[in-house]
OpenMM code with the backbone's topology and positions (N, CA, C; nanometers):
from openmm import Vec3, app, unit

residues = "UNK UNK UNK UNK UNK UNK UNK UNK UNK UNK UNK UNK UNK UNK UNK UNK UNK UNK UNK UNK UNK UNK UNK UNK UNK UNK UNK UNK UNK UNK UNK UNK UNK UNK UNK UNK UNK UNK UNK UNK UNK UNK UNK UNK UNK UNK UNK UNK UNK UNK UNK UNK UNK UNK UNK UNK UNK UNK UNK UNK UNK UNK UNK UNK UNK UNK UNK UNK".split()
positions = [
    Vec3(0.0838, -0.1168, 0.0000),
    Vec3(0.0000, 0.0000, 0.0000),
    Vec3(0.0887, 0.1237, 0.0000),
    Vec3(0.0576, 0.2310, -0.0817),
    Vec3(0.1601, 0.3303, -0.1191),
    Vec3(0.0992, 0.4786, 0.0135),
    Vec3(0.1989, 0.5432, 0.0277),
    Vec3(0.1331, 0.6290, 0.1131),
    Vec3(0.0976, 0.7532, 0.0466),
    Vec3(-0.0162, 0.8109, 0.0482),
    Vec3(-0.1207, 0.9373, -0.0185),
    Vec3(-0.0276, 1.0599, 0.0455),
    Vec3(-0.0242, 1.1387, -0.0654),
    Vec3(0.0136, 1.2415, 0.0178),
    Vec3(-0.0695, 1.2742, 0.1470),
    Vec3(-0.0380, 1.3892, 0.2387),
    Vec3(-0.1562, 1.3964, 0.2917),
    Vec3(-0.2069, 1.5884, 0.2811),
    Vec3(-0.3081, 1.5681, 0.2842),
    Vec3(-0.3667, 1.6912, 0.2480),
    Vec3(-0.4298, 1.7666, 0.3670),
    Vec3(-0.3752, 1.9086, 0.3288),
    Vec3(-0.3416, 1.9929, 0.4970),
    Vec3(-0.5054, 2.0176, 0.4503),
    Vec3(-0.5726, 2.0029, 0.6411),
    Vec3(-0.7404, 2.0642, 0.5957),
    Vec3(-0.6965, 2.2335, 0.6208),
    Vec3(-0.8388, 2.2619, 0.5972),
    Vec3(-0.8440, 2.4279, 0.5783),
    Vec3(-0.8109, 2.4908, 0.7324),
    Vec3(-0.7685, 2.5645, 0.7891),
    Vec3(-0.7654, 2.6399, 0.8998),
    Vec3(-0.8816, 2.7237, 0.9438),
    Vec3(-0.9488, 2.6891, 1.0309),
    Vec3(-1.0950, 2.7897, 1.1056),
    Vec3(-1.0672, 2.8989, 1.0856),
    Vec3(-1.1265, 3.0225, 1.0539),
    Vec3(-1.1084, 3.1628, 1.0535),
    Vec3(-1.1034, 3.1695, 1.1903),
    Vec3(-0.9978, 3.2649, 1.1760),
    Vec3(-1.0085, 3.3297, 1.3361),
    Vec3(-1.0691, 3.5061, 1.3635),
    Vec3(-1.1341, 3.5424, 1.2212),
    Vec3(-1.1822, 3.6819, 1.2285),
    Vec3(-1.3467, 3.6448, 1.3065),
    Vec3(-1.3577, 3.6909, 1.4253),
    Vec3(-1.4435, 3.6940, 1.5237),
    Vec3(-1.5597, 3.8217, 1.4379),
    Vec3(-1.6966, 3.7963, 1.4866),
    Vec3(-1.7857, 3.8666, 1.4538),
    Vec3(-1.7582, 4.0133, 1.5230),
    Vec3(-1.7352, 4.0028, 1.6725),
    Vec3(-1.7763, 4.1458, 1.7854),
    Vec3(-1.6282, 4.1192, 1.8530),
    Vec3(-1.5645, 4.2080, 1.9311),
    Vec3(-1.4692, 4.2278, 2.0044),
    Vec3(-1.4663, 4.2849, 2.1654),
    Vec3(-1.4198, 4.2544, 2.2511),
    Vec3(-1.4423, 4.3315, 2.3821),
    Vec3(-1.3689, 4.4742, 2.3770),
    Vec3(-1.4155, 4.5266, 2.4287),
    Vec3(-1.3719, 4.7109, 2.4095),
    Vec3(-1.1816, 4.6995, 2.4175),
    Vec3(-1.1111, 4.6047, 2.5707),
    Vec3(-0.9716, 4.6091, 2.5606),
    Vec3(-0.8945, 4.5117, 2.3970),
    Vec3(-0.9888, 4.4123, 2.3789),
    Vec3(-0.9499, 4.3148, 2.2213),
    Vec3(-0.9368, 4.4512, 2.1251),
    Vec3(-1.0540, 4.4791, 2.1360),
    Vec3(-1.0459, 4.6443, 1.9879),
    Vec3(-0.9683, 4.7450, 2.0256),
    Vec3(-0.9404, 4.8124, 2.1516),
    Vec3(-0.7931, 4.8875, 2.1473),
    Vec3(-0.6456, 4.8081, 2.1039),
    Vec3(-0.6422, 4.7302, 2.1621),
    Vec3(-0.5489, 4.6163, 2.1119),
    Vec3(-0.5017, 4.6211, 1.9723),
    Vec3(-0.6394, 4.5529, 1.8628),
    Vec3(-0.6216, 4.5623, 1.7209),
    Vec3(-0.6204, 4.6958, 1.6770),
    Vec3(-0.6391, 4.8350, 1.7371),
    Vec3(-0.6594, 4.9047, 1.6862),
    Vec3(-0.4828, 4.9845, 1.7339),
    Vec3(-0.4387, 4.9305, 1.8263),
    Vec3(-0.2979, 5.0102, 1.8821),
    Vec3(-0.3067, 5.0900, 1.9743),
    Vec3(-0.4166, 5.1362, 2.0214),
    Vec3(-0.4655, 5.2614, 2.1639),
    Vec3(-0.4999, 5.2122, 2.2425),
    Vec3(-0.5002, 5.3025, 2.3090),
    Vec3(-0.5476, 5.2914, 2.4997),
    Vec3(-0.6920, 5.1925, 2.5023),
    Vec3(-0.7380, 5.1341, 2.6228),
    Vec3(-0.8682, 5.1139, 2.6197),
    Vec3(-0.9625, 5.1869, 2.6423),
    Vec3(-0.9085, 5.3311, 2.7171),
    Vec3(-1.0087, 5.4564, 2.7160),
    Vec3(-1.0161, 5.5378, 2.5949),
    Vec3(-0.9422, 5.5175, 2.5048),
    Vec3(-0.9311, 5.6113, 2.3848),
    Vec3(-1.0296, 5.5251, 2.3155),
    Vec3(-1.1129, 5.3754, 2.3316),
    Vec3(-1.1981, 5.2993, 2.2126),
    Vec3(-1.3094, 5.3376, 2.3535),
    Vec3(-1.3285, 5.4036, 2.4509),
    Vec3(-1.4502, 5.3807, 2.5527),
    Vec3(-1.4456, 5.5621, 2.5275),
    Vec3(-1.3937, 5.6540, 2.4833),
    Vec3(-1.4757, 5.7468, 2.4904),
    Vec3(-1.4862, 5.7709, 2.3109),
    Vec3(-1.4352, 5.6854, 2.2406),
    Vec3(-1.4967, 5.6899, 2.1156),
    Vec3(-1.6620, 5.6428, 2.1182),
    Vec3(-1.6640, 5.5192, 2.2129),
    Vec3(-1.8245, 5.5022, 2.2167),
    Vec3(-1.8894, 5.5949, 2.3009),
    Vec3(-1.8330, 5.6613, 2.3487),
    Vec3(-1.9390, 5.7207, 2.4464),
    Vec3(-1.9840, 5.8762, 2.3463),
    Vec3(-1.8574, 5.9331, 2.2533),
    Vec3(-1.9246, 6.0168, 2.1711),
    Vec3(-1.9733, 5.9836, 2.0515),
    Vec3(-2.0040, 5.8511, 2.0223),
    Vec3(-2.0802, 5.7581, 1.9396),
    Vec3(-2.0563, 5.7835, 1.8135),
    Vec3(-1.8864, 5.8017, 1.7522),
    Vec3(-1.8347, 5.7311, 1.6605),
    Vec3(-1.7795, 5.5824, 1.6475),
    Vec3(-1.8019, 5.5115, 1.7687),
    Vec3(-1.8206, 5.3494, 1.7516),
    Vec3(-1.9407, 5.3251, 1.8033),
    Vec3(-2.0408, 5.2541, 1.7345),
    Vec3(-2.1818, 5.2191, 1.7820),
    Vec3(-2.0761, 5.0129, 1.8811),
    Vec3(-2.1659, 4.9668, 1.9810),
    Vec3(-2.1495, 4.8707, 1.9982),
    Vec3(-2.2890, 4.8012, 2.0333),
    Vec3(-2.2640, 4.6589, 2.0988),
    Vec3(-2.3444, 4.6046, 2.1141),
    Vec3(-2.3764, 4.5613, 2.2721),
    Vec3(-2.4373, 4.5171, 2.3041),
    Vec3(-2.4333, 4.4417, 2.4648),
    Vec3(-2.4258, 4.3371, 2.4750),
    Vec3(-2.3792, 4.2404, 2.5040),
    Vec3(-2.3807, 4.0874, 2.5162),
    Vec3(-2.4620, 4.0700, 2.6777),
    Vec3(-2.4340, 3.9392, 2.7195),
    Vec3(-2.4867, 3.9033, 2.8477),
    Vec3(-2.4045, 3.9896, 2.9684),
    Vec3(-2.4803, 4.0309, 3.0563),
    Vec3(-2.4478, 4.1180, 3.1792),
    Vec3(-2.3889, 4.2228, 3.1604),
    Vec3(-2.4290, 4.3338, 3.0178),
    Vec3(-2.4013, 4.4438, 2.9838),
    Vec3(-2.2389, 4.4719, 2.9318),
    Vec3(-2.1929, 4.3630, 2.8867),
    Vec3(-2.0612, 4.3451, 2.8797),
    Vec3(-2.0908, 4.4457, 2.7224),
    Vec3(-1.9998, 4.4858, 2.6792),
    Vec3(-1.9692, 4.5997, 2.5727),
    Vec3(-1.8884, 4.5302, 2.4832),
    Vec3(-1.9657, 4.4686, 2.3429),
    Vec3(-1.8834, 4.4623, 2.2073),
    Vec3(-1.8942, 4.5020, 2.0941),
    Vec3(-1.7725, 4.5373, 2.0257),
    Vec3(-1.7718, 4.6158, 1.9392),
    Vec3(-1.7795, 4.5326, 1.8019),
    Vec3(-1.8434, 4.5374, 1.7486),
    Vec3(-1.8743, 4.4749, 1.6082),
    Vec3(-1.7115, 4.5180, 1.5014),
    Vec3(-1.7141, 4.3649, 1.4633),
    Vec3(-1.5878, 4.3876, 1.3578),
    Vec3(-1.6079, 4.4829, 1.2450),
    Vec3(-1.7377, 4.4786, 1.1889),
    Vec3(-1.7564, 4.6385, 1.0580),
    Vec3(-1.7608, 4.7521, 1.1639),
    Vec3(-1.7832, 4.7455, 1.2564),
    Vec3(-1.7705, 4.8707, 1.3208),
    Vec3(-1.6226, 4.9380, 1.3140),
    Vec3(-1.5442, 4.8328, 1.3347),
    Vec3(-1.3962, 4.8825, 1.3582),
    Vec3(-1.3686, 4.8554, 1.1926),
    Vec3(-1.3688, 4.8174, 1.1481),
    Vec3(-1.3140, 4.8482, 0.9655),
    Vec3(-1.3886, 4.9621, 0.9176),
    Vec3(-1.5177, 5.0028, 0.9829),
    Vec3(-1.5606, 5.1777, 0.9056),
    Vec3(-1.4755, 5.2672, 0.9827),
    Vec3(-1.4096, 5.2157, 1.1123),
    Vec3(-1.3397, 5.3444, 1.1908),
    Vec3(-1.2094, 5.3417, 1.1160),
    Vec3(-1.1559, 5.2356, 1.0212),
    Vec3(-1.0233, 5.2447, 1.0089),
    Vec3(-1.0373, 5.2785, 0.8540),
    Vec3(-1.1580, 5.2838, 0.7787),
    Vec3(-1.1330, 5.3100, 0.6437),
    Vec3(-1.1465, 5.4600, 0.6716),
    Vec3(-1.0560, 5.5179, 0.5503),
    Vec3(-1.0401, 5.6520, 0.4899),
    Vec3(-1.1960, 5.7276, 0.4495),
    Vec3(-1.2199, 5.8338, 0.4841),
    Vec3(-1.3463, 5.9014, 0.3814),
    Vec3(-1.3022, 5.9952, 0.3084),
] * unit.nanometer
topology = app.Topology()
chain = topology.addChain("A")
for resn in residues:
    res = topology.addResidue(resn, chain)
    for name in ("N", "CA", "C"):
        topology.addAtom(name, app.Element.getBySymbol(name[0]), res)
């Protein structure tokens, strides 16, 4: 019996839907108060998860980083 190559499977995406407010300063390079008073003057809209926890949607952070 000859041996098959073997064939690498695909890798899971690791691009997450929403982010926690310190994950999105992180990807973004700033403070975690510099992405908490961006939401608070509501150029990042977010979301709430369970027990009011604060996430930030991944198109949220690609409209903050594209050019207008």
């Amino acid at each position: 019996m000859e041996d098959a190559p073997k064939v690498a499977e695909p890798q899971p995406s690791t691009e997450r839907l929403a982010y926690s407010v310190q994950e999105a300063a992180d990807l973004l390079g700033v403070n975690y108060f510099s992405v908490y008073r961006l939401i608070q003057r509501g150029k990042l809209k977010v979301c709430r998860a369970l027990r009011g926890k604060l996430l930030v949607p991944r198109t949220e952070l690609l409209k903050l980083l594209k050019p207008e």
